[in-house]
C-alpha positions in Angstrom: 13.7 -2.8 -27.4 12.8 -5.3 -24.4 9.3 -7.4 -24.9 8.2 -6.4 -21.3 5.7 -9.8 -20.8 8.7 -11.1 -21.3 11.2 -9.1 -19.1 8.0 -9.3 -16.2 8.1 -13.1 -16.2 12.2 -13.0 -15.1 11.3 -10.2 -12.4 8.5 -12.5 -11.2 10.8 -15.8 -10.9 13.2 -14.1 -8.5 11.8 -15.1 -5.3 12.2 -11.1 -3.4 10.0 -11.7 -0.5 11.9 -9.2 1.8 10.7 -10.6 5.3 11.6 -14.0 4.8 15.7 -14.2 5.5 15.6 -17.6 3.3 15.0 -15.5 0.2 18.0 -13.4 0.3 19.1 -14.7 -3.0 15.8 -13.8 -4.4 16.2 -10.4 -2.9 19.5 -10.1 -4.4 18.2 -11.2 -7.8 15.6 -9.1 -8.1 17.5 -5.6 -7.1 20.6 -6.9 -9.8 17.7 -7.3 -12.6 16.3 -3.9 -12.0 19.1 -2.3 -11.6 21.0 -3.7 -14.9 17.4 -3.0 -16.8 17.5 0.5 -15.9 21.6 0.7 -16.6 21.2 -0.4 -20.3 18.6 2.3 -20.6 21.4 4.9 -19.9 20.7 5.5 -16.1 22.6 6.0 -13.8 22.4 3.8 -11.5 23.6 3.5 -7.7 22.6 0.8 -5.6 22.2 1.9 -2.4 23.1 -0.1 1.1 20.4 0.3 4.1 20.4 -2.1 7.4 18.3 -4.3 5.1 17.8 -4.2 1.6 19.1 -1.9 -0.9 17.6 0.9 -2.7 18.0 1.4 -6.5 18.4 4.9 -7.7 18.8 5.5 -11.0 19.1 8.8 -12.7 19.2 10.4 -15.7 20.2 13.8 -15.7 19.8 16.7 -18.0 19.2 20.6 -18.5 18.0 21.9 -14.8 15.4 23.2 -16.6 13.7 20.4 -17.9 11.2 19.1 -15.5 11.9 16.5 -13.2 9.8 13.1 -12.5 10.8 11.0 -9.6 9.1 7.2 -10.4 8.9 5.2 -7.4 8.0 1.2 -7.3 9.3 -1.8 -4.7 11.1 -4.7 -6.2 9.9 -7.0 -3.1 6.8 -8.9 -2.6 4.7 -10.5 0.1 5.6 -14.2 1.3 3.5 -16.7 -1.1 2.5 -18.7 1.6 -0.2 -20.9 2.0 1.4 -22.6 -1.0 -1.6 -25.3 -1.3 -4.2 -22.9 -2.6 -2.6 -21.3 -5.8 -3.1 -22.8 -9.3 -0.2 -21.9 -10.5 3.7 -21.7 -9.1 4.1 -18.9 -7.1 7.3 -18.0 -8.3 6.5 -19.6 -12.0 4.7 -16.6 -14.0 2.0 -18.4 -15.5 0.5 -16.7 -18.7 -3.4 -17.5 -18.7 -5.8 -15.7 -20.9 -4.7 -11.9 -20.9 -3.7 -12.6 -17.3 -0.2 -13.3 -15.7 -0.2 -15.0 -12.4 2.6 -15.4 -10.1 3.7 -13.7 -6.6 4.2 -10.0 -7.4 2.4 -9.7 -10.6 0.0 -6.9 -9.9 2.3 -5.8 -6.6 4.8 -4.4 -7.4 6.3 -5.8 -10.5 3.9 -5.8 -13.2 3.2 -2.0 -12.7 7.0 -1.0 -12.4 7.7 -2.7 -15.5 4.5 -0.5 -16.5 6.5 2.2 -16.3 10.0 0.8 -17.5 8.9 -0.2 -20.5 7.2 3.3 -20.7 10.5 5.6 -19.8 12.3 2.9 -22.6 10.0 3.3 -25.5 9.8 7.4 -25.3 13.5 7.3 -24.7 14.1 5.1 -27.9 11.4 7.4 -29.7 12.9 10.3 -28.4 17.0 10.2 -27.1 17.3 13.7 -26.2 13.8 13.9 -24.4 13.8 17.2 -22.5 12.8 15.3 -19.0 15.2 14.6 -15.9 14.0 11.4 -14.4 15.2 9.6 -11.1 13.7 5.5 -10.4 13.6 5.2 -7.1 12.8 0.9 -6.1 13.2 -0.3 -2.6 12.9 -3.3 -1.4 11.6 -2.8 2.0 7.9 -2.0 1.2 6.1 -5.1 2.0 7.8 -4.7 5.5 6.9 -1.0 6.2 9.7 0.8 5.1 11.9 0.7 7.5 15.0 2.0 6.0 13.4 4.2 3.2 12.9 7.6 5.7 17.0 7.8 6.5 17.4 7.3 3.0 15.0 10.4 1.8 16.7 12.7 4.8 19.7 11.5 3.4 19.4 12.2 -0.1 17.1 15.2 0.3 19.4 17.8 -1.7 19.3 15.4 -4.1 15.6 14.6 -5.0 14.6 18.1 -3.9 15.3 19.2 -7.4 12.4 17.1 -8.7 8.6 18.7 -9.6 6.7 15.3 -7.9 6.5 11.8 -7.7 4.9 9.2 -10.3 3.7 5.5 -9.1 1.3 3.0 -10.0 0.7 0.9 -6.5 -2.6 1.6 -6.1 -5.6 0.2 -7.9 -8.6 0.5 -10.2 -12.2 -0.8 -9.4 -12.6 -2.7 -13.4 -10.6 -2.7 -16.8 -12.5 0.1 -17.8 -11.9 2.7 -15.3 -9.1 4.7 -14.3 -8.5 6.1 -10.6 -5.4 8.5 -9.9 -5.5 8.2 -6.3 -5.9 11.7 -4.4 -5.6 10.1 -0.8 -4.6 7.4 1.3 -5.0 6.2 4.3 -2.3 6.1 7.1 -1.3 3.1 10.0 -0.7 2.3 13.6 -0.1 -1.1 14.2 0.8 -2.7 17.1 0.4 -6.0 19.2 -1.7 -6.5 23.0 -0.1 -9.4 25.2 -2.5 -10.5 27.8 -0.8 -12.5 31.2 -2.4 -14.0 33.9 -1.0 -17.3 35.8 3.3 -17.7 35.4 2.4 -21.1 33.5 0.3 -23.0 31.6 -2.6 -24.4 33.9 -4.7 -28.0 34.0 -8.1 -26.6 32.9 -9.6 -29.1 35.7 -7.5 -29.2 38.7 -7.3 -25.1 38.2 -10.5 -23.9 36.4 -13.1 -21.1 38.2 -10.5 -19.8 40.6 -8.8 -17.1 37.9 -9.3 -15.5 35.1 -8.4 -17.0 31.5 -6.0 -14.6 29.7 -8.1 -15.7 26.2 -11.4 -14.8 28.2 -9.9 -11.3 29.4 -8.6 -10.1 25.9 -12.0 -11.0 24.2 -13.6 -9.1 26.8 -11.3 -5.7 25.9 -11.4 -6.5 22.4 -15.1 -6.2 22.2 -15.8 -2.7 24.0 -13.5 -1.5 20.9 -16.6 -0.8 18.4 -20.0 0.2 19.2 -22.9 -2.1 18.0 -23.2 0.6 15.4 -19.7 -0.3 14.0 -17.7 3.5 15.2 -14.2 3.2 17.3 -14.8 2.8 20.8 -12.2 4.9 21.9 -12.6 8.2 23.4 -11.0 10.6 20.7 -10.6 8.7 18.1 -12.0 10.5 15.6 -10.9 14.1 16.5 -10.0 16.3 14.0 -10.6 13.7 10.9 -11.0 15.6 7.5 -14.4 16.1 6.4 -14.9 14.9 3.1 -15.4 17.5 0.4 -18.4 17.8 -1.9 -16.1 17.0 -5.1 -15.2 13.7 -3.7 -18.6 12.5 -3.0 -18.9 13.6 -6.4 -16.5 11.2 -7.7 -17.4 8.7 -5.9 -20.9 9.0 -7.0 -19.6 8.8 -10.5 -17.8 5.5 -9.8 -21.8 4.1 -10.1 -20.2 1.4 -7.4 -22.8 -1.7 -6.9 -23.6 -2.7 -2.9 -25.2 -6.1 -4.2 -22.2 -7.1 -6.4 -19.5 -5.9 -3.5 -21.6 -8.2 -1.2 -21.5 -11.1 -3.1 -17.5 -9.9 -4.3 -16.8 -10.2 -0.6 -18.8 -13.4 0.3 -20.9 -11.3 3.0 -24.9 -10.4 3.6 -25.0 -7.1 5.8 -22.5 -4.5 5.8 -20.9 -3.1 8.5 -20.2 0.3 8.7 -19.3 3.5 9.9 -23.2 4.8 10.4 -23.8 7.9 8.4 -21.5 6.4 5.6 -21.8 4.2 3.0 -19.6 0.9 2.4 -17.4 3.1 -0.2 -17.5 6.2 1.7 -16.5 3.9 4.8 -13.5 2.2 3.2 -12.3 5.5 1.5 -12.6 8.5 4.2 -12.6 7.2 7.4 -10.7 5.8 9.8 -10.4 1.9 11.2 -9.7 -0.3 14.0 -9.3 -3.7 12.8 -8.1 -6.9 14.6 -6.0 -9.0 12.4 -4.8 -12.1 14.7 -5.9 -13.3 17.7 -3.9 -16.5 19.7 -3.5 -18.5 22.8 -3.6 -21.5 24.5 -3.5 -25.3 22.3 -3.9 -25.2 18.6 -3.4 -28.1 17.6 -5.3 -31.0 16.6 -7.7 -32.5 19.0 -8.0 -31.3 22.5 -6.1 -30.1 25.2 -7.7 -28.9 28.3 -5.4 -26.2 29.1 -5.6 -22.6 30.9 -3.0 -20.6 28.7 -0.6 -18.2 30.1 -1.1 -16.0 27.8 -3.1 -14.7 24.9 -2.3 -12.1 22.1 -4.0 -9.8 19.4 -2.5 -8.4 16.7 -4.7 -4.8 15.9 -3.9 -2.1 12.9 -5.7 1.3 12.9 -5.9 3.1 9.1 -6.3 6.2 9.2 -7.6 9.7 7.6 -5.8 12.9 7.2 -5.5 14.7 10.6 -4.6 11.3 12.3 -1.7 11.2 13.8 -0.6 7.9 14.1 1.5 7.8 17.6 -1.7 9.8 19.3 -3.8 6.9 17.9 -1.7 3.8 19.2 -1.3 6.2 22.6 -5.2 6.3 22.9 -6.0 2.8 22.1 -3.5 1.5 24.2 -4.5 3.6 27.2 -7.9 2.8 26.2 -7.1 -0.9 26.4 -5.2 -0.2 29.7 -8.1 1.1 31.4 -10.6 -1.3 30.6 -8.2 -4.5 31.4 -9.7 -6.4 33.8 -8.5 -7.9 37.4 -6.2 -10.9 37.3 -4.0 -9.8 34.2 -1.7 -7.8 33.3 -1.4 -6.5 29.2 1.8 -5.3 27.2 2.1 -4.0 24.0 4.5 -4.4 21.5 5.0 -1.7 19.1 4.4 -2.1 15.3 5.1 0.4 12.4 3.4 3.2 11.3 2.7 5.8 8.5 1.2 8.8 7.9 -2.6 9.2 6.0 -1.7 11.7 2.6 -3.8 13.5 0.5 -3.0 15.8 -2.3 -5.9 17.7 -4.7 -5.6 17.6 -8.3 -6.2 21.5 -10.0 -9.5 22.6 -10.9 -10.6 21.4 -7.3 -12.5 23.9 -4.4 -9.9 23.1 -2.4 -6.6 23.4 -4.6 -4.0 24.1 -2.6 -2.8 27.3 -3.5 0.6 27.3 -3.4 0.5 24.3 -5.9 3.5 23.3 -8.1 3.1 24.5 -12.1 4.7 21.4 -12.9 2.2 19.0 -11.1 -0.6 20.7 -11.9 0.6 20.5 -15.5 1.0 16.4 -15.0 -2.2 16.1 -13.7 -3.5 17.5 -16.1 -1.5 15.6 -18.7 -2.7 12.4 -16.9 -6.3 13.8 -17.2 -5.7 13.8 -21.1 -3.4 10.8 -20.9 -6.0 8.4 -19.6 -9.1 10.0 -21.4 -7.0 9.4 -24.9 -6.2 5.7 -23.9 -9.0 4.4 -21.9 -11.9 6.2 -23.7 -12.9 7.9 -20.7 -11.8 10.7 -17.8 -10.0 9.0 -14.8 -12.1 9.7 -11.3 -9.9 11.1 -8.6 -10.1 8.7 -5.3 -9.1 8.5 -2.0 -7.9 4.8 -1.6 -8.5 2.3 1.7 -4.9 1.5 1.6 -1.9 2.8 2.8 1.7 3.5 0.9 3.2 4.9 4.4 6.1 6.3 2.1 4.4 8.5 -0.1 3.7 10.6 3.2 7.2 10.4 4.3 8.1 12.0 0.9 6.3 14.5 1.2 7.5 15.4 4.6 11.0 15.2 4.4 10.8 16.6 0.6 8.0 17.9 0.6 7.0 16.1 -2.6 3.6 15.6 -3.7 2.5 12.3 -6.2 0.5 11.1 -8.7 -0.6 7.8 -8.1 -1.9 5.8 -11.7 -3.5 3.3 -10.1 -3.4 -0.4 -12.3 -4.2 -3.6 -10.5 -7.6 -4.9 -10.0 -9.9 -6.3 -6.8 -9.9 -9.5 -8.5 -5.9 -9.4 -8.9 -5.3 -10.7 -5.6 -3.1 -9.0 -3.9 -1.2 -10.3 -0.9 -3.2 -13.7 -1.5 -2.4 -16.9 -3.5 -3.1 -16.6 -7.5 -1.9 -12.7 -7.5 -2.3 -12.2 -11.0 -2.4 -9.0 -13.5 -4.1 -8.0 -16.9 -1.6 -7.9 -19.9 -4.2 -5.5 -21.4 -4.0 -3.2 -18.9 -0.5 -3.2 -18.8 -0.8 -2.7 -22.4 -2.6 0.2 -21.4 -0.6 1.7 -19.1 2.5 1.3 -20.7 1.3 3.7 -23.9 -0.3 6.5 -20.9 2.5 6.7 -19.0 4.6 7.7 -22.1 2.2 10.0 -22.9 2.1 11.5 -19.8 5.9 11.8 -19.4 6.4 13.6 -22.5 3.7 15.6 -22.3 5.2 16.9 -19.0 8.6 17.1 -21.1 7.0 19.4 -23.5 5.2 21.9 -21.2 
């Protein structure tokens, strides 16, 4: 048997940041060590070709009766850039404490290993485990997915055979609590280019006869949200699922501190959709956020110059009953009509993904036409994490989006349970991403217990 800190520190070294075209050997590393893992576990493995980057699928087969568990996890990670600020290599797995750091510690690879190690050790324990079991790893998911939906409509017969879908990319709010994640939240992105002269302009021989392109898109960008902090945008919110009275209910239970997410996020006065509260706001509704904003000199010093143009980079998460090409249609008509004189705007189109949301049994609003089999892992979870942690998990809508796990379920038709393991303080997408060796401790011994409890009812 494997000595997973050990196995997680070679994953992390292989630079696989799947945007940036200098890390193709990285890429290539990191799919070739996942893939020969899950081969000397007795998978079958096929490494799939895409436009991009391959997709691992591994199975191993069985009885069509046994159940069937599809595990899902990325093998890429997000750029490590700005170098300066982390403590630690980026791409050197530093062992600190009970804490790993290095890029893709927490996202993606220390959870997938979660669940390696996991599938290994019941496996060993148990060789003839009445349990079908599929990995399916990309290596597209820090860049939206763009090859992973051909791939599902592609291999549809083939993963239609399966009961539901078991990740850990999501997270927990402390070391002590478990969230399965019941919900998350969709995306539109897309970019606004503002124009006005043909040319760069001398800010003195030209200024006061037209309209600054940086001037005009501050001026749209700020009739986007009311003083109050709701979307600007006539129907935005249409149709957005209420919130049931069992969520608020878990959420309550959470016992979530307003002072200490303050101070967590540096900040003195939330901001926030009214009628909701800062974790009601960043679980069940919907967002317009603007996450870059450029034009004109930015360098050093001065330059007194009138740019051509000027740009904004704006992403929209989204609830269930969001559609996300009527949400990028709305804003950008929205944004159309309130451009002023003197410019013209463009957009160019971003990804996007579908909110989900799927309700664990026992709930008022339980699906009906459930699936045994996933009502029987949640509830195995439910037992899982109460006999490892010491306590229930809470069921959560999540903030974030995994635009895949919708796409599953469409084309599928698929539903998941998402284990959720890294941490706020884990650092995701930022420098010094790091992740709790207890925790994966943790989750390594209730993921095998969920998996063979599924196997055995």
């Amino acid at each position: 048997m494997f000595d997973p800190v050990e196995k997680l520190k070679e994953f992390i070294r292989h630079q696989s940041v799947s945007t940036d075209s200098k890390c193709k050997a990285g890429m290539e590393g990191a799919q070739e060590f996942v893939s020969s893992l899950l081969g000397s576990l007795g998978f079958t493995v096929e490494v799939v070709k895409t436009d991009l980057h391959p997709i691992i699928f591994a199975q191993r087969g069985g009885d069509a009766a046994w159940p069937h568990v599809v595990i899902y996890g990325h093998y890429d990670v997000q750029p490590a850039d700005p170098l300066n600020l982390w403590k630690t290599p980026a791409f050197e797995p530093t062992i600190i404490g009970h804490r790993i750091y290095g890029r893709g510690a927490a996202d993606n690879k220390g959870p997938l290993m979660t669940n390696i190690t996991a599938v290994a050790r019941l496996l060993e324990e148990n060789p003839a485990l009445p349990l079908r079991i599929t990995f399916l790893v990309e290596g597209e998911e820090e860049m939206g997915s763009p090859s992973f939906e051909k791939f599902l409509v592609s291999h549809k017969d083939r993963l239609k055979t399966a009961d539901f879908v078991y990740l850990s990319d999501t997270g927990i709010p402390n070391e002590q609590q478990v969230v399965i994640t019941s919900g998350l939240r969709g995306l539109a992105l897309f970019d606004v280019h503002v124009t006005g002269p043909k040319g760069d302009l001398h800010s003195g021989l030209h200024g006061g006869v037209l309209r600054n392109p940086i001037q005009a898109l501050a001026e749209i960008l700020a009739t986007l949200h009311t003083p109050e902090g709701r979307v600007n945008v006539p129907g935005f919110y249409d149709g957005v699922l209420d919130v049931h009275p069992w969520e608020r209910e878990e959420l309550r239970k959470l016992g979530a501190d307003e002072a200490a997410y303050k101070k967590f996020l540096g900040i003195d006065t939330f901001y926030t959709t009214p009628g909701f509260s800062p974790f009601e706001s960043q679980r069940f509704q919907p967002t317009l956020e603007i996450n870059g904003i450029g034009g004109g000199y930015q360098g050093e010093g001065t330059k007194t110059v009138i740019p051509s143009k000027a740009f904004a980079k704006i992403s929209c998460r989204l609830v269930p009953n969001q559609e996300p090409a009527r949400i990028k249609r709305i804003v950008m008509e929205t944004i159309r009509a309130r451009t002023p004189s003197g410019v013209k705007v463009e957009f160019v189109d971003q990804h996007k993904g579908d909110p989900y949301i799927v309700v664990p049994p026992g709930r008022s609003n339980t699906p009906a036409n459930q699936s045994p089999v996933l009502a029987h892992a949640f509830r195995a979870t439910d037992a899982a994490v109460t006999a490892v942690w010491g306590r229930p998990p809470l069921y959560l809508r999540e903030g974030g989006s995994v635009p895949i796990i919708a796409d599953i379920k469409r084309v599928t038709g698929l539903d998941s349970v998402m284990f959720g393991l890294f941490l706020p303080e884990d650092n995701l997408h930022a420098p010094n991403e790091g992740f709790s060796l207890e925790i994966m401790k943790k989750g390594i011994e209730t993921t095998k217990r969920i998996l063979a409890a599924v196997a055995a009812g």
